[in-house]
C-alpha positions as CSV (number, residue, x, y, z in Angstrom):
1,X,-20.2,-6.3,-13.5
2,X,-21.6,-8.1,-10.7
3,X,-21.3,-6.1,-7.0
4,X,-19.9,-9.8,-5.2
5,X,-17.0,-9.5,-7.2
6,X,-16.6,-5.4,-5.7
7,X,-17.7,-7.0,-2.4
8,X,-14.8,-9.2,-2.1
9,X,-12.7,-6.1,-1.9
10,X,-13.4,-5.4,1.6
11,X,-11.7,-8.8,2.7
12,X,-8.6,-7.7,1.1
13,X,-5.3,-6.6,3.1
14,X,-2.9,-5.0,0.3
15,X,-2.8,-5.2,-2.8
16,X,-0.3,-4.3,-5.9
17,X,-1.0,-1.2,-7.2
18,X,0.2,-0.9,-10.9
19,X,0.0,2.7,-12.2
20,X,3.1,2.8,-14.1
21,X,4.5,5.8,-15.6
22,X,7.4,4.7,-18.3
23,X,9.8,7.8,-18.6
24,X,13.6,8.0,-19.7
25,X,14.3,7.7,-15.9
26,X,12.5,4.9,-14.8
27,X,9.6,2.4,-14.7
28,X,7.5,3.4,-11.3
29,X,4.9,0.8,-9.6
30,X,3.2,1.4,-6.2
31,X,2.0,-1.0,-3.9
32,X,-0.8,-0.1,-0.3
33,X,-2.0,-2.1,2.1
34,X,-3.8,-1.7,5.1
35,X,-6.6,-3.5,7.5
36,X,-9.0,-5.4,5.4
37,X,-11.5,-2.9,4.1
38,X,-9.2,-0.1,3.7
39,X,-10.7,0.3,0.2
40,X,-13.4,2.6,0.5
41,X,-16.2,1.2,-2.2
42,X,-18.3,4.1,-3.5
43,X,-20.2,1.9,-5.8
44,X,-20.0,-0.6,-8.7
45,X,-18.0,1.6,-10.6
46,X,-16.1,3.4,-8.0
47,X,-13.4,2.9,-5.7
48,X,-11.7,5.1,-3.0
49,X,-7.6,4.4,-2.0
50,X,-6.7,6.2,1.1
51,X,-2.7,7.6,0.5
52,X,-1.8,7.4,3.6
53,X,1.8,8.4,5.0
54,X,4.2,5.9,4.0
55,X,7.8,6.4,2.5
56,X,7.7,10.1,1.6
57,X,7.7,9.2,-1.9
58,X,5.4,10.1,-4.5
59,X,5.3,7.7,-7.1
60,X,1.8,7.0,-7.2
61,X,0.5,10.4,-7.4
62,X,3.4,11.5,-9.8
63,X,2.2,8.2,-12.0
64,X,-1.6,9.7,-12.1
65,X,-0.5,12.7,-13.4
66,X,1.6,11.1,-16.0
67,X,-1.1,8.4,-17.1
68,X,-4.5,7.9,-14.8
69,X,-4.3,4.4,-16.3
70,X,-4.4,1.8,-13.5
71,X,-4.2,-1.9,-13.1
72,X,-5.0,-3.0,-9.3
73,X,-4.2,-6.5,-7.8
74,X,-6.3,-7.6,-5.1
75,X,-5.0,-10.7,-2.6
76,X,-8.1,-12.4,-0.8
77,X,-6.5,-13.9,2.0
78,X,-6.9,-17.8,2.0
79,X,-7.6,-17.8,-2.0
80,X,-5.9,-18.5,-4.4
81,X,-7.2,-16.2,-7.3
82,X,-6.3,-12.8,-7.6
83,X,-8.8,-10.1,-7.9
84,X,-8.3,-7.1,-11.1
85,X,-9.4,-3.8,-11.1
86,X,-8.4,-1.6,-14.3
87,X,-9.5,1.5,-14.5
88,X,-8.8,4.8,-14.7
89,X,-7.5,7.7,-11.4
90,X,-7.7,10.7,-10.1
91,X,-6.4,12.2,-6.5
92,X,-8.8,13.6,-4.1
93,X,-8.5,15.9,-1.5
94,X,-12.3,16.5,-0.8
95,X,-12.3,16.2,3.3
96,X,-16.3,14.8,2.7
97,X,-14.4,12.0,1.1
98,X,-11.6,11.7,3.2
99,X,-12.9,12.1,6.5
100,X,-14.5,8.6,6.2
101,X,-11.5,7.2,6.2
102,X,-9.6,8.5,9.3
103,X,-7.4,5.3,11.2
104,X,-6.3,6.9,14.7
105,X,-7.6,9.9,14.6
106,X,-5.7,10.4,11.2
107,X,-7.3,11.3,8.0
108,X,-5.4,10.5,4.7
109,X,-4.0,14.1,2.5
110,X,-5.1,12.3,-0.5
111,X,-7.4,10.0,-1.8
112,X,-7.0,7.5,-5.4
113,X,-10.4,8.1,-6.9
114,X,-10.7,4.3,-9.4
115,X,-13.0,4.9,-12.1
116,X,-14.0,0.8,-12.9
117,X,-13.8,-0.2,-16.3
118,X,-13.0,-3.8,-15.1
119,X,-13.2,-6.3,-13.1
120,X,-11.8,-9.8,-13.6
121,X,-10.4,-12.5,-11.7
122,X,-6.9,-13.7,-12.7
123,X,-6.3,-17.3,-12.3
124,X,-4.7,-18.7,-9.1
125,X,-1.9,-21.0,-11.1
126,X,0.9,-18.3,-10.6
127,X,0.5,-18.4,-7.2
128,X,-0.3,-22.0,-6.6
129,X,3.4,-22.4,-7.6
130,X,4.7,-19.6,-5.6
131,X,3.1,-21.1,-2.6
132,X,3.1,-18.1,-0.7
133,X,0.0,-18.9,1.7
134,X,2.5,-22.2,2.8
135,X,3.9,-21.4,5.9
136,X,6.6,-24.1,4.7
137,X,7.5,-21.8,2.1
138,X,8.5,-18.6,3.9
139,X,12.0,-17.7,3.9
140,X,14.0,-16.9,6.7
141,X,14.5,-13.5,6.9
142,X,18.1,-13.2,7.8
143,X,18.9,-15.3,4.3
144,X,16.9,-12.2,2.1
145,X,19.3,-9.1,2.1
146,X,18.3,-6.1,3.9
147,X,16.6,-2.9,2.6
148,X,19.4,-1.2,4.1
149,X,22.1,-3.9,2.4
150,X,20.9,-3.4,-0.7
151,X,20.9,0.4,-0.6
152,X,24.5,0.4,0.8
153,X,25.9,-1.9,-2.2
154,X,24.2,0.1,-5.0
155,X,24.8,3.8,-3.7
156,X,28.7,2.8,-1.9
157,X,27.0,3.7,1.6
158,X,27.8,2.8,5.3
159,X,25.7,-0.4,5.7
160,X,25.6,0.5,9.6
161,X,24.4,4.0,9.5
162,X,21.9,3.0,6.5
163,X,20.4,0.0,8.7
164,X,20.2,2.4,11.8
165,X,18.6,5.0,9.8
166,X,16.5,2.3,8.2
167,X,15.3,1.2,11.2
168,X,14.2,4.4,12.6
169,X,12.2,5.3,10.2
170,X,10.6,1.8,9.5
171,X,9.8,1.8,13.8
172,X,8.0,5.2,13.3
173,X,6.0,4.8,10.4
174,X,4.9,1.6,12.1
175,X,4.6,3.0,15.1
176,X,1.8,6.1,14.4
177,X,0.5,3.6,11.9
């Protein structure tokens, strides 16, 4: 494994997170993102994902525990390849690990701890015909249902008080983001 390809990580802004845990419930995937570099790169071999507060779920961490298996999907703004880490995780709370990567004055709970076993990129065809660097191909957002629509038609809810409720807690995660 060559370091450039590890070294590209720190241009990347989110990326797809698949730890997966298949139960009789459900199928669970997550997903982070953050500033560019948000990755914290131990070495070759190693990678370090902040958890920071999000959606007060814990799909992720529940997934590690389940299976440690993990598939990451990198974006690299501007290109058309996707970067892929597999490997295998573990969760951190070591504050020597976890200090390093406050944002705000806020340090992260948890940690992912990625064990590389892989590093590959996937080619960019998928999406080449997505086009979703075109600014031409962005949808307007008030044609895409909201969050809060879709909850309301599966669970029978008020689509008012869901979108209000929505809304506050979107404007506050964002907001001590």
């Amino acid at each position: 494994m060559k370091f450039s390809k590890i070294a590209l990580i720190a241009t990347c802004f989110a990326f797809a997170f698949s730890m997966m845990s298949v139960t009789a419930e459900a199928q669970k995937r997550g997903n982070k993102g953050d500033h560019p570099g948000f990755v914290h790169i131990v070495d070759d071999k190693t990678l370090v994902v902040p958890d920071r507060a999000g959606n007060n779920r814990l799909d992720s961490l529940q997934n590690i525990l389940r299976n440690p298996a993990v598939g990451l999907l990198f974006l690299i703004p501007g290109i058309g390849e996707v970067l892929r880490v597999n490997g295998k995780a573990e969760i951190t709370d070591d504050p020597n690990i976890l200090d390093a990567m406050a944002v705000k004055g806020k340090v992260p709970k948890t940690g992912i701890i990625i064990n590389i076993e892989e590093v590959f990129y996937s080619c960019a065809r998928s999406l080449l015909r997505s086009r979703a660097w075109e600014e031409d191909a962005k949808l307007d957002k008030r044609a895409v249902p909201s969050p809060a629509q879709v909850h309301a038609e599966r669970t029978k809810g008020d689509e008012a008080e869901l979108s209000a409720g929505y809304e506050q807690h979107i404007g506050s995660l964002y907001e001590n983001h």
